[in-house]
C-alpha positions in Angstrom: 56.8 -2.1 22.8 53.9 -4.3 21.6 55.5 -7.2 20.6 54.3 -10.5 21.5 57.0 -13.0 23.9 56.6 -16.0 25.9 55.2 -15.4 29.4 56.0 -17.3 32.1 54.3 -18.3 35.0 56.4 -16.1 37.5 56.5 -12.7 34.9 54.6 -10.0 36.9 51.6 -9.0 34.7 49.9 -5.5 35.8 46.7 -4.3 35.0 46.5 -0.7 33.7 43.2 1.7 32.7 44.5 3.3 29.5 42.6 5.6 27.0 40.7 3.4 24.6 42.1 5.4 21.7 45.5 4.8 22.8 48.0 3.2 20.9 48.2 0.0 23.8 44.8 -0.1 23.2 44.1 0.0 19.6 47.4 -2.2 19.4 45.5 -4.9 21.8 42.2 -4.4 20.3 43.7 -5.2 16.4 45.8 -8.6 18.0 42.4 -9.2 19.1 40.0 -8.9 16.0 42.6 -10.2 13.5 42.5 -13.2 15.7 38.5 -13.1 15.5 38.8 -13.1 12.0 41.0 -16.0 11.7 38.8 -18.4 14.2 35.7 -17.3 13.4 33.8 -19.2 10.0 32.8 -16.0 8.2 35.5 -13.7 9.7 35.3 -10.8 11.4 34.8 -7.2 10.5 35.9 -4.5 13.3 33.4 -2.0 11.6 33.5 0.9 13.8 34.5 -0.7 16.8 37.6 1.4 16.9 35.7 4.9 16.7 33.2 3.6 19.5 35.3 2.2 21.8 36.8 5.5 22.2 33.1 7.0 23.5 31.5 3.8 25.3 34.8 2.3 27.3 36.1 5.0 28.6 34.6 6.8 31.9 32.4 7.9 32.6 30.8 4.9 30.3 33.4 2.3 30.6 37.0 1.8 31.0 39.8 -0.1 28.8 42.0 -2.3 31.0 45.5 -3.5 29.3 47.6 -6.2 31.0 51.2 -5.3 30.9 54.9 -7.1 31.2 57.4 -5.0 31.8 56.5 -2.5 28.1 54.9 -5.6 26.4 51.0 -5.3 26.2 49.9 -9.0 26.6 46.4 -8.6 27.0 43.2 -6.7 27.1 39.6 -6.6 28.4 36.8 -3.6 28.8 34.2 -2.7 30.7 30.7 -0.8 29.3 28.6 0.3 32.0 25.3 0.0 30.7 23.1 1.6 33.7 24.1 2.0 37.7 23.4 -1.8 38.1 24.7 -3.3 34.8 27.8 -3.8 33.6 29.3 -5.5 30.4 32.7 -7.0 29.9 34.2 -6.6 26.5 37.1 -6.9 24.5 38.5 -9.1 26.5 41.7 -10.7 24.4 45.1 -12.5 26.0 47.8 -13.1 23.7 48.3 -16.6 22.3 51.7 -16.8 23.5 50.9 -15.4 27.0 47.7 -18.6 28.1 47.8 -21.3 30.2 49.2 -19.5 32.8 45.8 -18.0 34.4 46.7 -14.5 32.7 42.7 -15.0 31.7 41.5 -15.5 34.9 43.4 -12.8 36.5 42.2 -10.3 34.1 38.7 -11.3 34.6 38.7 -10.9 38.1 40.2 -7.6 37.6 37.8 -6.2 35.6 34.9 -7.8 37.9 36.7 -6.0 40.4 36.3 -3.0 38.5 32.8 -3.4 38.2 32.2 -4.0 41.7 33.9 -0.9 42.7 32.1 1.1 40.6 28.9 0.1 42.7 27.5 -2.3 40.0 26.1 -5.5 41.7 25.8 -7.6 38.0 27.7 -8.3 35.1 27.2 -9.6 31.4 29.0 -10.5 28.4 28.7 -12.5 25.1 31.1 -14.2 23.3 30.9 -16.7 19.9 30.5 -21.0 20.0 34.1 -21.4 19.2 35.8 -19.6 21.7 36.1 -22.5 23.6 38.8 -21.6 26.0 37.0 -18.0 26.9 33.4 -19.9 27.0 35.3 -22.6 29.3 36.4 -20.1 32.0 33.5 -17.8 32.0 31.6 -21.2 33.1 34.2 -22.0 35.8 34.3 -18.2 36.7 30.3 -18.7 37.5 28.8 -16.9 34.6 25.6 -18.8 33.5 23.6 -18.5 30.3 21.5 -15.9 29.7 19.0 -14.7 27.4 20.4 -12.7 24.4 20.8 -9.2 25.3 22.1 -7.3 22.9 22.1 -7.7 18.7 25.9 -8.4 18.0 26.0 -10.5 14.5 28.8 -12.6 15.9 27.8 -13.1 19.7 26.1 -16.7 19.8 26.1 -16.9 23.6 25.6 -14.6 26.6 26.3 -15.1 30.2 25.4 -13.3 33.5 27.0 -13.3 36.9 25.9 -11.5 40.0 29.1 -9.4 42.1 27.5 -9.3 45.5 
């Protein structure tokens, strides 16, 4: 069920909220730090992000978004609300063998959509120096830099966009 294939251009990708204690979730969330932990210098240590994601992204505090191909979970992304104004995006992983096709993008503007549904007019996130391709579209999604906002060890830039 949560294997990884090739996507194509033309494969319909859905968006679904899932429990972030699920197994689509934690399956997502583990393709995601493993890959953290290969790219990044030092590695990556989950910690407890497992335990809290099932208390800050799921409502009423958040929500955990999987993108789905038929029973294939290719991607994820999350949203922490962090006060009636404020959102953050986290989490936000697409499999290797699903890019270049805008899946990225897509997910993005679903979870901004998300955000802006929920009445939140601005949204943040961080992300680490070499995560090129994710610092890349942020920048051409009209995030800008912002001061740090939060303590994560591994975050090494932070970015803001207005929804309205």
């Amino acid at each position: 069920m949560y294997d990884s294939y090739l996507c194509a251009v033309n494969d319909v990708v859905t968006f679904s909220v899932v429990d972030a204690a699920s197994d689509a979730a934690r399956w997502a969330m583990t393709q995601y730090f493993e890959e953290l932990d290969a790219r990044f210098t030092d590695g990556f240590d989950p910690g407890t992000a497992y335990d809290e994601a099932a208390v800050a992204l799921n409502p009423p505090n958040g929500a955990f978004v999987v993108a789905i191909r038929a029973d294939d979970v290719v991607g994820c992304g999350a949203i922490q609300f962090l006060d009636n104004d404020w959102a953050e995006i986290k989490r936000m992983w697409v499999s290797p063998l699903a890019r270049g096709i805008g899946l990225g993008r897509r997910l993005l503007a679903h979870l901004e959509g998300v955000i802006h549904a929920s009445g939140c007019a601005h949204v943040v996130l961080d992300t680490n120096g070499v995560l090129i391709e994710a610092i890349t579209m942020y920048r051409s999604s009209g995030y800008e830099p912002i001061e740090r906002y939060n303590d994560n060890p591994y975050a090494q830039l932070w970015f803001g966009k207005s929804l309205s």
